[in-house]
PDB file of N, CA, C and O in Angstrom:
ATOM      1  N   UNK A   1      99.319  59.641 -47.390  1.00  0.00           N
ATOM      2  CA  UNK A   1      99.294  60.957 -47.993  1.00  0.00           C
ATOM      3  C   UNK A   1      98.994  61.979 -46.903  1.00  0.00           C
ATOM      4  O   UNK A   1      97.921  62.072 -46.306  1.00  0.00           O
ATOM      5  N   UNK A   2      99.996  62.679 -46.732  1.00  0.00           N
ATOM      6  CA  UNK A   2      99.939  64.292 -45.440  1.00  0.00           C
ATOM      7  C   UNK A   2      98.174  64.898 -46.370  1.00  0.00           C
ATOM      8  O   UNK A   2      97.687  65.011 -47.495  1.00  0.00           O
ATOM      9  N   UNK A   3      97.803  65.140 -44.742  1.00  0.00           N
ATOM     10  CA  UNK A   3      96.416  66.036 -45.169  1.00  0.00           C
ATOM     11  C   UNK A   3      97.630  67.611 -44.814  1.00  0.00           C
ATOM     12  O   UNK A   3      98.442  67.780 -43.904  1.00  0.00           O
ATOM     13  N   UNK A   4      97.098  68.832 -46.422  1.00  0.00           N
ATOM     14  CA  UNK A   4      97.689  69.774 -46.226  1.00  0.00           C
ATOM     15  C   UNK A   4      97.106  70.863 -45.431  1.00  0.00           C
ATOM     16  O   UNK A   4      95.879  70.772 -45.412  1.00  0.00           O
ATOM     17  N   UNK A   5      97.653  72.051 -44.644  1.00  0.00           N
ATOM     18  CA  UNK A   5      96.835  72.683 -44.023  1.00  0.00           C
ATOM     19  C   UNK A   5      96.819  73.943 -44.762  1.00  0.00           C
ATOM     20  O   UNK A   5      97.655  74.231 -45.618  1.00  0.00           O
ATOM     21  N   UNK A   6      95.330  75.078 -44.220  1.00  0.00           N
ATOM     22  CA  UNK A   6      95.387  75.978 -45.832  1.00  0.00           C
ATOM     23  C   UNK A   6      96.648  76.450 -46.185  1.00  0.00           C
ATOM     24  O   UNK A   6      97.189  76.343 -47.286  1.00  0.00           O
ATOM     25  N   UNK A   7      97.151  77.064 -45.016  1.00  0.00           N
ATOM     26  CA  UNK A   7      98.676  77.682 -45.329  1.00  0.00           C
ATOM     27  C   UNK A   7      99.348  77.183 -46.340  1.00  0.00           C
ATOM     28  O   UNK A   7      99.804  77.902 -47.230  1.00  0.00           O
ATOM     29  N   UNK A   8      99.469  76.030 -46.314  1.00  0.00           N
ATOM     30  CA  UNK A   8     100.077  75.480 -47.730  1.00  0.00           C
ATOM     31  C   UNK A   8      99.329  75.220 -48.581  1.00  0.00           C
ATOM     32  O   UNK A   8      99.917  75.425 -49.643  1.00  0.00           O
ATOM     33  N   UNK A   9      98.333  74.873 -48.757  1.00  0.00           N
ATOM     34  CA  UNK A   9      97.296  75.107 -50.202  1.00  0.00           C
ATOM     35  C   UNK A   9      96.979  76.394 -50.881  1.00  0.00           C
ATOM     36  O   UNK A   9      96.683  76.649 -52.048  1.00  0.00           O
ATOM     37  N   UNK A  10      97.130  77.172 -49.763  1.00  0.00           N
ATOM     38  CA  UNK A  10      97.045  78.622 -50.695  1.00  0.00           C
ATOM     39  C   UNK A  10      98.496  78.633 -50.930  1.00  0.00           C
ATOM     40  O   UNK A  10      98.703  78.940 -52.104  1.00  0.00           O
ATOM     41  N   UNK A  11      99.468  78.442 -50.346  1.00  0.00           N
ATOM     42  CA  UNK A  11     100.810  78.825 -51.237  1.00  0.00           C
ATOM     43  C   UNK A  11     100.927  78.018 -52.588  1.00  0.00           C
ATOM     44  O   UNK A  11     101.291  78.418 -53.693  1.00  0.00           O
ATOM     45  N   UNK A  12     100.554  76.890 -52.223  1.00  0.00           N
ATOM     46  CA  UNK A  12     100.659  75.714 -53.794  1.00  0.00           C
ATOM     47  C   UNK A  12      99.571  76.323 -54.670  1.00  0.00           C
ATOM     48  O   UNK A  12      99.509  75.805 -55.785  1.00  0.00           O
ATOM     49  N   UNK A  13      98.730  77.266 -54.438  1.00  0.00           N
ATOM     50  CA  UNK A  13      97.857  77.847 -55.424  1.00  0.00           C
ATOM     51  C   UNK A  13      97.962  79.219 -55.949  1.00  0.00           C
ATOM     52  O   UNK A  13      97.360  79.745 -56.885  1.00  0.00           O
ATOM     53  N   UNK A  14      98.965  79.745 -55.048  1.00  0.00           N
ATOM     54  CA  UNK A  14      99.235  80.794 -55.360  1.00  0.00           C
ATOM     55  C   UNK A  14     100.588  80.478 -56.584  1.00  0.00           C
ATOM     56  O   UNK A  14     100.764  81.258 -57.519  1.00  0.00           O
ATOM     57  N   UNK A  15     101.308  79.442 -56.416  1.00  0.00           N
ATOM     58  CA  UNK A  15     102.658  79.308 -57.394  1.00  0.00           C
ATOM     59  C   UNK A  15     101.977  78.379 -58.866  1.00  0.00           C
ATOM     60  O   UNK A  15     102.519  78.285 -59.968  1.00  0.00           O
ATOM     61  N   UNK A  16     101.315  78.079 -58.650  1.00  0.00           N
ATOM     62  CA  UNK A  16     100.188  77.569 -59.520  1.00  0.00           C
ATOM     63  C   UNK A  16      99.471  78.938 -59.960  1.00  0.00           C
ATOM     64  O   UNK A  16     100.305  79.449 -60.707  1.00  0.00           O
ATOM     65  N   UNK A  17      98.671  79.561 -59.911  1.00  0.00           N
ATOM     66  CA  UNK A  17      98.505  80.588 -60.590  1.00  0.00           C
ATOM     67  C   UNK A  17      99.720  81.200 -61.137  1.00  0.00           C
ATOM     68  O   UNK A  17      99.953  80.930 -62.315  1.00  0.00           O
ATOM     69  N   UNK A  18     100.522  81.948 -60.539  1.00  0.00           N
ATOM     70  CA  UNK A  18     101.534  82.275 -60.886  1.00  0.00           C
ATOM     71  C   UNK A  18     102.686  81.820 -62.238  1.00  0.00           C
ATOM     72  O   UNK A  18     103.277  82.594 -62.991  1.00  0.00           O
ATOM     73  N   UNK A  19     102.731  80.475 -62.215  1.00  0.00           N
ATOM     74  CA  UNK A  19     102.831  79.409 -63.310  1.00  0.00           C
ATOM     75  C   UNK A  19     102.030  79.823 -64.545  1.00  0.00           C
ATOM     76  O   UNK A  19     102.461  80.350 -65.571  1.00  0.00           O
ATOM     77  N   UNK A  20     100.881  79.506 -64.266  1.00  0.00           N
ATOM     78  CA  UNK A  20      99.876  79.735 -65.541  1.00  0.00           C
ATOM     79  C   UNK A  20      99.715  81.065 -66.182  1.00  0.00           C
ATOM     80  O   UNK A  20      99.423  81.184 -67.372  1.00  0.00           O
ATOM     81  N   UNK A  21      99.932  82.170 -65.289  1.00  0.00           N
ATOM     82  CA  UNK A  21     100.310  83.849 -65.676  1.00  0.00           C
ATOM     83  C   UNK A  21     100.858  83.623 -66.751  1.00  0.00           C
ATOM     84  O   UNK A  21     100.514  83.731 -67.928  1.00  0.00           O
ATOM     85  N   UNK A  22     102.262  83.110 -65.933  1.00  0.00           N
ATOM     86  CA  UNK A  22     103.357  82.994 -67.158  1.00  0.00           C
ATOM     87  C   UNK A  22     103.508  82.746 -68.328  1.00  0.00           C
ATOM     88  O   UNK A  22     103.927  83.349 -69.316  1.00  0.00           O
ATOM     89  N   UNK A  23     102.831  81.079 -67.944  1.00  0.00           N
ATOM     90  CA  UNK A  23     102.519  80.537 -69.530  1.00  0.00           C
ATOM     91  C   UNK A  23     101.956  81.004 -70.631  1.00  0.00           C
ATOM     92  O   UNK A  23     102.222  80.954 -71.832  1.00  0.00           O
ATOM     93  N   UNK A  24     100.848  81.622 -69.762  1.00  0.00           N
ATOM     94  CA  UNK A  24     100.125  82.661 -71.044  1.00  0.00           C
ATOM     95  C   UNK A  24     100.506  84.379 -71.384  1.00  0.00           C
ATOM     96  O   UNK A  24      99.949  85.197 -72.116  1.00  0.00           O
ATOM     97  N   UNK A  25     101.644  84.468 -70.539  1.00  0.00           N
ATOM     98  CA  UNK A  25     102.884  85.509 -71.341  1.00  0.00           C
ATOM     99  C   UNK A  25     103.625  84.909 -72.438  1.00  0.00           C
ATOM    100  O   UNK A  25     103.921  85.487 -73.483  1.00  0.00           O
ATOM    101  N   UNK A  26     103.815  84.089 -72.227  1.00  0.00           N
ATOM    102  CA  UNK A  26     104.658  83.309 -72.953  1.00  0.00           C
ATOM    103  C   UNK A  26     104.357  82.603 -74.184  1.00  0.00           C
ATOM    104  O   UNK A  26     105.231  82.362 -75.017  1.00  0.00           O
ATOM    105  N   UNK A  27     102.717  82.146 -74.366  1.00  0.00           N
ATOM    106  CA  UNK A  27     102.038  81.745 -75.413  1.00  0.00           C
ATOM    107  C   UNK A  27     101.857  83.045 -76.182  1.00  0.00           C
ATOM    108  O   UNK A  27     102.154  83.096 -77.376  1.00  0.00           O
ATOM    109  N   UNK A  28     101.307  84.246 -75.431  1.00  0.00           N
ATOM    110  CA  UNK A  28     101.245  85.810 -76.387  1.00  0.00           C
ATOM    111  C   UNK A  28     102.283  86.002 -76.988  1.00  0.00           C
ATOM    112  O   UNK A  28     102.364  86.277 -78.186  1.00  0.00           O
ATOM    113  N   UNK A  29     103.643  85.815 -75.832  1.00  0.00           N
ATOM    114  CA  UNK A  29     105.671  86.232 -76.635  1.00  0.00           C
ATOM    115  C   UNK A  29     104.822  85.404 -78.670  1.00  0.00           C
ATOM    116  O   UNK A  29     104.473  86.110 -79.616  1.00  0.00           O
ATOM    117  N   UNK A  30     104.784  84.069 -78.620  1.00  0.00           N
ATOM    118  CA  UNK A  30     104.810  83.200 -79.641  1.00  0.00           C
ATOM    119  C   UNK A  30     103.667  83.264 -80.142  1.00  0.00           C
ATOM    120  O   UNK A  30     103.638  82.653 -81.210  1.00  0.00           O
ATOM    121  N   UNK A  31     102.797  83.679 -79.894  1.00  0.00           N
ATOM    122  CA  UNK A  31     101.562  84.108 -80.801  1.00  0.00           C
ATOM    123  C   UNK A  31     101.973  85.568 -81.967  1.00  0.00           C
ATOM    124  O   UNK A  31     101.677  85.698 -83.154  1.00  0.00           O
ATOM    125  N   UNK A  32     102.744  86.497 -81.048  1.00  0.00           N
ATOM    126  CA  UNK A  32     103.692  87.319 -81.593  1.00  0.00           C
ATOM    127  C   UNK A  32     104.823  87.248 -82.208  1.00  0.00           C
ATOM    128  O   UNK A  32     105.312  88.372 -82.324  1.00  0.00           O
ATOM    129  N   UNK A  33     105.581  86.270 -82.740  1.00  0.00           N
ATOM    130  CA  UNK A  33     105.834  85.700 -83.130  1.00  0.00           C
ATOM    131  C   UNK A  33     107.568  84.845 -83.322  1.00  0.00           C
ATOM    132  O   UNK A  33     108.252  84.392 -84.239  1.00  0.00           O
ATOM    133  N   UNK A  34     107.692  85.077 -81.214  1.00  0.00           N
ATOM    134  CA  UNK A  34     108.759  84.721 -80.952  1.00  0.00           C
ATOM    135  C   UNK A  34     108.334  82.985 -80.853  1.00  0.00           C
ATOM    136  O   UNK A  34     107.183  82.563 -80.735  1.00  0.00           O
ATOM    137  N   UNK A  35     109.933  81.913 -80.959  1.00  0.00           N
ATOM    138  CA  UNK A  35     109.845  80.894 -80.760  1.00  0.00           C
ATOM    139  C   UNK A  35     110.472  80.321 -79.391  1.00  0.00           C
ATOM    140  O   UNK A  35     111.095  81.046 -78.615  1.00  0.00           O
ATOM    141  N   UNK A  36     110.322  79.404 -79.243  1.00  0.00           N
ATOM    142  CA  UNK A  36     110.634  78.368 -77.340  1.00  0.00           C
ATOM    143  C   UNK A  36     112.002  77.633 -77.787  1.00  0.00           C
ATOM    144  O   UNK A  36     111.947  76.950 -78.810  1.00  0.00           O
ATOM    145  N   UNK A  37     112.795  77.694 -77.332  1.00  0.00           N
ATOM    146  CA  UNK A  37     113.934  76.815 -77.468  1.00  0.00           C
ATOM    147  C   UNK A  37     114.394  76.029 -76.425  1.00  0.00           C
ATOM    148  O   UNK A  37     114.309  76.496 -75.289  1.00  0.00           O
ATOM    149  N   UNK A  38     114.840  74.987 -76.580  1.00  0.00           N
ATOM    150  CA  UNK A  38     115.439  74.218 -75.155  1.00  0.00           C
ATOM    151  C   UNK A  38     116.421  73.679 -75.370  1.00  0.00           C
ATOM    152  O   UNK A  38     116.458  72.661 -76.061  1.00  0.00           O
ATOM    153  N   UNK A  39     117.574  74.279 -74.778  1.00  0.00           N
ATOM    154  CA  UNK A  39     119.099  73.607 -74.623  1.00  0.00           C
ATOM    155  C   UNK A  39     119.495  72.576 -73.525  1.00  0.00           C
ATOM    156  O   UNK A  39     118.683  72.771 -72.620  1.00  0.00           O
ATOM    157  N   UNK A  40     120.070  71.895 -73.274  1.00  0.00           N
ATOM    158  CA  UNK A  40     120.708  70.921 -72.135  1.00  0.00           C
ATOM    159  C   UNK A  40     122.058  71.584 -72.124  1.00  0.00           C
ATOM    160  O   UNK A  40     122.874  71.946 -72.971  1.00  0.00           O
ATOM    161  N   UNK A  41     121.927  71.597 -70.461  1.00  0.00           N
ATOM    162  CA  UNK A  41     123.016  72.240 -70.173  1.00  0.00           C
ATOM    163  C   UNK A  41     122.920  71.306 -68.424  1.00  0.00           C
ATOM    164  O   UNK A  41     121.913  71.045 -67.766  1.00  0.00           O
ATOM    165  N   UNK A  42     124.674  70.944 -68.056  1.00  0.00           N
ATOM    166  CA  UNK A  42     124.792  70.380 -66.810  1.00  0.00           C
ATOM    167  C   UNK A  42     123.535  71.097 -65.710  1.00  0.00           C
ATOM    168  O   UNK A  42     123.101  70.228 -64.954  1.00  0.00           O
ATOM    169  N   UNK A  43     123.215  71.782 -65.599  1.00  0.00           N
ATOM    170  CA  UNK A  43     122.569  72.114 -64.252  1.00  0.00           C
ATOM    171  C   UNK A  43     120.853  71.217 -64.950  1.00  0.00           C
ATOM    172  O   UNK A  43     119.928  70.950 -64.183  1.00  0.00           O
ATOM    173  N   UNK A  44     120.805  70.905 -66.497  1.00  0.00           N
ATOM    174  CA  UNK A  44     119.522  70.675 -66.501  1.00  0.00           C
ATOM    175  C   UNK A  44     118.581  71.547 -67.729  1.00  0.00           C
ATOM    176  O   UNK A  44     119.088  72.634 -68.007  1.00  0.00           O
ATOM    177  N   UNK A  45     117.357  71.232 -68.452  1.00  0.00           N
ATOM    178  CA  UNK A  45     117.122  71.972 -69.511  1.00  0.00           C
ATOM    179  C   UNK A  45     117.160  73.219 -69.464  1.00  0.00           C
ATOM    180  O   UNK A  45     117.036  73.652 -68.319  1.00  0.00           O
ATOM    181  N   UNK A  46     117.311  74.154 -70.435  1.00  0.00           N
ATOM    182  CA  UNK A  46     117.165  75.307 -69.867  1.00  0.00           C
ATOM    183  C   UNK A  46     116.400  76.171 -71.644  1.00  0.00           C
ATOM    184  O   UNK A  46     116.920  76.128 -72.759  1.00  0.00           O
ATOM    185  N   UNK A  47     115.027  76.876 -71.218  1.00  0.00           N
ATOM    186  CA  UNK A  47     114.102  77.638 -72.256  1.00  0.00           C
ATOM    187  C   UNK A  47     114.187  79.174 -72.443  1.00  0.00           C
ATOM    188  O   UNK A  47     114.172  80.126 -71.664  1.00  0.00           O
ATOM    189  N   UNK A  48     114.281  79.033 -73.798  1.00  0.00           N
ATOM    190  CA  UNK A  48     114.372  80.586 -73.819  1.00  0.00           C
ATOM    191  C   UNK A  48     113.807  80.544 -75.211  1.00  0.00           C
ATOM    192  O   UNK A  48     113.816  79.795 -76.188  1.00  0.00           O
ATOM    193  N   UNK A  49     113.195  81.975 -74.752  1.00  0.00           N
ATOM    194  CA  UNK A  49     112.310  82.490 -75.988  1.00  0.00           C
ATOM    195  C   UNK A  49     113.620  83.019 -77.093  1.00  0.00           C
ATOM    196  O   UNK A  49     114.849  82.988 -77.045  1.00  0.00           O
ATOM    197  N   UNK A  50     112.865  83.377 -77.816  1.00  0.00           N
ATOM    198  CA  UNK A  50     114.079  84.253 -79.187  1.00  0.00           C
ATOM    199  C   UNK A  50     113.822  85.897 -78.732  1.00  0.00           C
ATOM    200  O   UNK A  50     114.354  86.773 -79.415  1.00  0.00           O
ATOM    201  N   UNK A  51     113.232  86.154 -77.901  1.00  0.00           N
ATOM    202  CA  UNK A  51     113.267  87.714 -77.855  1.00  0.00           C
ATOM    203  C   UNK A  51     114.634  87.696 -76.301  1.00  0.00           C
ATOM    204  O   UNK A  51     115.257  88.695 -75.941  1.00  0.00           O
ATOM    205  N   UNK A  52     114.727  86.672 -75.841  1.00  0.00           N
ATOM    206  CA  UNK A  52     115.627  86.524 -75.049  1.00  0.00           C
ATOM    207  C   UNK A  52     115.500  86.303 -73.164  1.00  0.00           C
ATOM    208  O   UNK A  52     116.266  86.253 -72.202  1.00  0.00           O
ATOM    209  N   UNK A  53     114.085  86.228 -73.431  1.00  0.00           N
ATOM    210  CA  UNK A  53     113.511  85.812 -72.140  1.00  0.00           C
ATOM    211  C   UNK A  53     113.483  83.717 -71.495  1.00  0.00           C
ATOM    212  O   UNK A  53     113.046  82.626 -71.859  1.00  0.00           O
ATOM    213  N   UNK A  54     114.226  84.305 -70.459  1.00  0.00           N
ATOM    214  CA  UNK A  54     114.107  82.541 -70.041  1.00  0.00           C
ATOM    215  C   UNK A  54     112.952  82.354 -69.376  1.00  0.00           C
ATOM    216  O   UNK A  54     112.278  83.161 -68.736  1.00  0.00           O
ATOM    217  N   UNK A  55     112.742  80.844 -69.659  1.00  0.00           N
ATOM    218  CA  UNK A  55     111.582  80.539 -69.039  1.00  0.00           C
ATOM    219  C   UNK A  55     112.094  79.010 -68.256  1.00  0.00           C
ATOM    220  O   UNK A  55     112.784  78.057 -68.615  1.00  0.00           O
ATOM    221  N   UNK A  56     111.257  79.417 -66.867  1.00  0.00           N
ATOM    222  CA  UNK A  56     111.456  78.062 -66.084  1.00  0.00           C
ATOM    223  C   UNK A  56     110.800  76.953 -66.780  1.00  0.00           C
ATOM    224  O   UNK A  56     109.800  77.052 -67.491  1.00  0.00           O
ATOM    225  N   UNK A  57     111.493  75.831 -66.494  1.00  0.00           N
ATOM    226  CA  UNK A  57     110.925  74.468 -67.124  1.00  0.00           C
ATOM    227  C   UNK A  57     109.756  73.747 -66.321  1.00  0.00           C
ATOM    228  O   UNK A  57     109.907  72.561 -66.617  1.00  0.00           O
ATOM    229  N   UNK A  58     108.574  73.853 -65.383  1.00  0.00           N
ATOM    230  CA  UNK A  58     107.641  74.390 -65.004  1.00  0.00           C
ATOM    231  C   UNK A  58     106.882  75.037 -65.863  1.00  0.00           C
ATOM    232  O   UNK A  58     105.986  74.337 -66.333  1.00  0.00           O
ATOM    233  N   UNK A  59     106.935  76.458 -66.347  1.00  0.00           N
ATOM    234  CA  UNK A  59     106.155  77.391 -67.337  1.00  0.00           C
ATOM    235  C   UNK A  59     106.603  76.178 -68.898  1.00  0.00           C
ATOM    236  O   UNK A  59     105.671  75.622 -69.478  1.00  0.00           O
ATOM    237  N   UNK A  60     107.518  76.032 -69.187  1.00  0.00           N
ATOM    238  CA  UNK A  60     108.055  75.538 -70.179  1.00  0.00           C
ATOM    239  C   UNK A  60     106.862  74.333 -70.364  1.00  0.00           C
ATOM    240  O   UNK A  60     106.119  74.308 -71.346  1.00  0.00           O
ATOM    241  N   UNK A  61     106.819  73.597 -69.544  1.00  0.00           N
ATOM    242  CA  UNK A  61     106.012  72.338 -69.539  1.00  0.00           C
ATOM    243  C   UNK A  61     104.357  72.859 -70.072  1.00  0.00           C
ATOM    244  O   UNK A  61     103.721  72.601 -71.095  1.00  0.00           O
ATOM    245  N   UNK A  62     104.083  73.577 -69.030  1.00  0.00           N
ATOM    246  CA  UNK A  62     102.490  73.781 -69.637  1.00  0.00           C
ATOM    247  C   UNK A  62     102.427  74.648 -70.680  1.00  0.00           C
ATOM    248  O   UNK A  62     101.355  74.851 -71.250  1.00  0.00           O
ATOM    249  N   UNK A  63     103.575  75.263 -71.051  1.00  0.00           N
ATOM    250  CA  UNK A  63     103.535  76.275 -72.254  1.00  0.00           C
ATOM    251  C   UNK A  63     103.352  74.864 -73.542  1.00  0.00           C
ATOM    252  O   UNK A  63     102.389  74.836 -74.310  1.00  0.00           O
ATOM    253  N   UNK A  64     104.305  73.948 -73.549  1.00  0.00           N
ATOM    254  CA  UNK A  64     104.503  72.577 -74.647  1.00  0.00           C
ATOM    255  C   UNK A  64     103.124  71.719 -74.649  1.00  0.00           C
ATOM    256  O   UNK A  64     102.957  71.000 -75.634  1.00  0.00           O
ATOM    257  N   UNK A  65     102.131  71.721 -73.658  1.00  0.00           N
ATOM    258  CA  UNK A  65     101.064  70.894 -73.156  1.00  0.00           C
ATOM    259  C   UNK A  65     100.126  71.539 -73.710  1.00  0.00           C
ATOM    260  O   UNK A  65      99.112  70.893 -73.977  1.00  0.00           O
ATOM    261  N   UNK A  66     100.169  73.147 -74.091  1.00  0.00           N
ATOM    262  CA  UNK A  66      99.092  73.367 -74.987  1.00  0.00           C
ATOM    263  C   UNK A  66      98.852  73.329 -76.406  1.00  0.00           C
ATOM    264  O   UNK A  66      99.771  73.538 -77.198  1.00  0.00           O
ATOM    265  N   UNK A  67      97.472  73.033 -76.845  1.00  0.00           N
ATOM    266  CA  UNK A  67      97.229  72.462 -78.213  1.00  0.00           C
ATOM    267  C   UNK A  67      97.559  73.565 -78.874  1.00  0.00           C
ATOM    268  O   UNK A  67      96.920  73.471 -79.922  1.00  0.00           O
ATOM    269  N   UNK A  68      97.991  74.267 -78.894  1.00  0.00           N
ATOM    270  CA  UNK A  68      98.212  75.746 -79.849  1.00  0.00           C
ATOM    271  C   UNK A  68      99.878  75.873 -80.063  1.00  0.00           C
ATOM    272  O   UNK A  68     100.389  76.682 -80.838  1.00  0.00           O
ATOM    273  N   UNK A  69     100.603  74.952 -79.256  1.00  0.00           N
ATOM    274  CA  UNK A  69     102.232  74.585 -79.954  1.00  0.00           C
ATOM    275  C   UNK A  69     102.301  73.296 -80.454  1.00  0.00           C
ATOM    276  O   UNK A  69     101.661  72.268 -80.234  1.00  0.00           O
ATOM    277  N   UNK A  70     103.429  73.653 -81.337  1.00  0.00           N
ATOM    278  CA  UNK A  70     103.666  72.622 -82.429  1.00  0.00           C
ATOM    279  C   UNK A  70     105.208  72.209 -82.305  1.00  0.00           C
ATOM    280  O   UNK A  70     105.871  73.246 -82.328  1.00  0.00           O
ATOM    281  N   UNK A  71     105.811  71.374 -82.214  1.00  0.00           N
ATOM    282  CA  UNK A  71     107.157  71.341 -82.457  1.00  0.00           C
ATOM    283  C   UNK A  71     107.566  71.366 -83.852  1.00  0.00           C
ATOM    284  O   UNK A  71     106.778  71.418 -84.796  1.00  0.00           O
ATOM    285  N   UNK A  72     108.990  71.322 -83.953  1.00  0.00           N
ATOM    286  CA  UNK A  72     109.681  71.238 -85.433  1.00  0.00           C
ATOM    287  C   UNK A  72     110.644  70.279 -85.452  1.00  0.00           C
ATOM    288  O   UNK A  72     111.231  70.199 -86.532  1.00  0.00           O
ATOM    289  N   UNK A  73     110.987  69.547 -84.625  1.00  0.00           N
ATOM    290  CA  UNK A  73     112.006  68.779 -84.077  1.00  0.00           C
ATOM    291  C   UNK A  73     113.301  68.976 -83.844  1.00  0.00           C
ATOM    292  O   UNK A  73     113.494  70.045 -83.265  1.00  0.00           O
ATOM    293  N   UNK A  74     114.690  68.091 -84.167  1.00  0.00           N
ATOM    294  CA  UNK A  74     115.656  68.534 -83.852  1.00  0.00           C
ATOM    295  C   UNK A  74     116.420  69.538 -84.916  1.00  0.00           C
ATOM    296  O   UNK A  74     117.617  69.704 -85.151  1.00  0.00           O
ATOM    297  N   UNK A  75     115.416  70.042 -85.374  1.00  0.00           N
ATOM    298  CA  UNK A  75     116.717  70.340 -87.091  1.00  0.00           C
ATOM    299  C   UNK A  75     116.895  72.108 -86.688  1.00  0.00           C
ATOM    300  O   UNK A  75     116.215  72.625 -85.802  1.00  0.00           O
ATOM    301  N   UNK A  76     117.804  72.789 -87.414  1.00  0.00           N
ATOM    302  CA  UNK A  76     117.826  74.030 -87.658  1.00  0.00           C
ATOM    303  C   UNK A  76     116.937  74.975 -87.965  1.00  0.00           C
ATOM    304  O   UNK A  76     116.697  76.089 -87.500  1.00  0.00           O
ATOM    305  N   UNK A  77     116.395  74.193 -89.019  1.00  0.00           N
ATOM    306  CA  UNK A  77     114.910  74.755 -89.903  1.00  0.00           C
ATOM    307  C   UNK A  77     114.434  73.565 -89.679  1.00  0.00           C
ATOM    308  O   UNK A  77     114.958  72.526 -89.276  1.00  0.00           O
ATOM    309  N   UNK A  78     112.721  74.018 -90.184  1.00  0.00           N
ATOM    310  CA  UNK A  78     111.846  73.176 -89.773  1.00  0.00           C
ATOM    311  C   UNK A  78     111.594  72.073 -91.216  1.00  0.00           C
ATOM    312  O   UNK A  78     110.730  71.202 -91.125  1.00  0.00           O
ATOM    313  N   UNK A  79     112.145  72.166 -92.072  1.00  0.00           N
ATOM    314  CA  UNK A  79     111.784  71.078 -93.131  1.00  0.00           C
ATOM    315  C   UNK A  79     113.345  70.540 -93.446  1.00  0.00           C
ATOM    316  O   UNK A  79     113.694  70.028 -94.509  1.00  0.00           O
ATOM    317  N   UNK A  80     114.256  70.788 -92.202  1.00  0.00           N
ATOM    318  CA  UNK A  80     115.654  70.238 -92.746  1.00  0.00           C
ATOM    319  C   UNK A  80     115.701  68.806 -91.646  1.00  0.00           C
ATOM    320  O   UNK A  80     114.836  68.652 -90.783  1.00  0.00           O
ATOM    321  N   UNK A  81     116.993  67.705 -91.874  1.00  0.00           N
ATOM    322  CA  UNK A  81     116.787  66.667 -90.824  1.00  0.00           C
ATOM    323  C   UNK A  81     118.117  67.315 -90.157  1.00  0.00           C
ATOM    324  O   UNK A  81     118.564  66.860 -89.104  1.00  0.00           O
TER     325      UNK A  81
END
């Protein structure tokens, strides 16, 4: 395992903060009462809110990791299969 030097620990902490900003823009978007969507598309998943903001799959991840989202699964609506 490379020992890192600060130069790069403050950058990996700075995109790490930066990350978590996000997420919690993004938990307020859906606290307000937009939803997270995720399509597959060739380049790879791709998230977007319903107000029309994308979100990297990075933010996407720790946005899904918190206990305050819920999924609905694959359906249209949430009580359809």
């Amino acid at each position: 395992m490379p020992i890192r030097n600060a130069t790069a620990l403050r950058s990996r902490n700075r995109r790490l903060d930066r990350n978590l900003n996000r997420a919690e823009l993004v938990l307020r978007a859906m606290k307000d009462g937009a939803s997270l969507h995720l399509q597959y598309a060739r380049s790879g998943p791709i998230w977007v809110l319903t107000t029309g903001q994308q979100v990297s799959n990075q933010v996407a991840k720790l946005v899904v990791a918190s206990s305050s989202v819920v999924g609905v699964g694959d359906a249209l609506f949430g009580d359809r299969p």
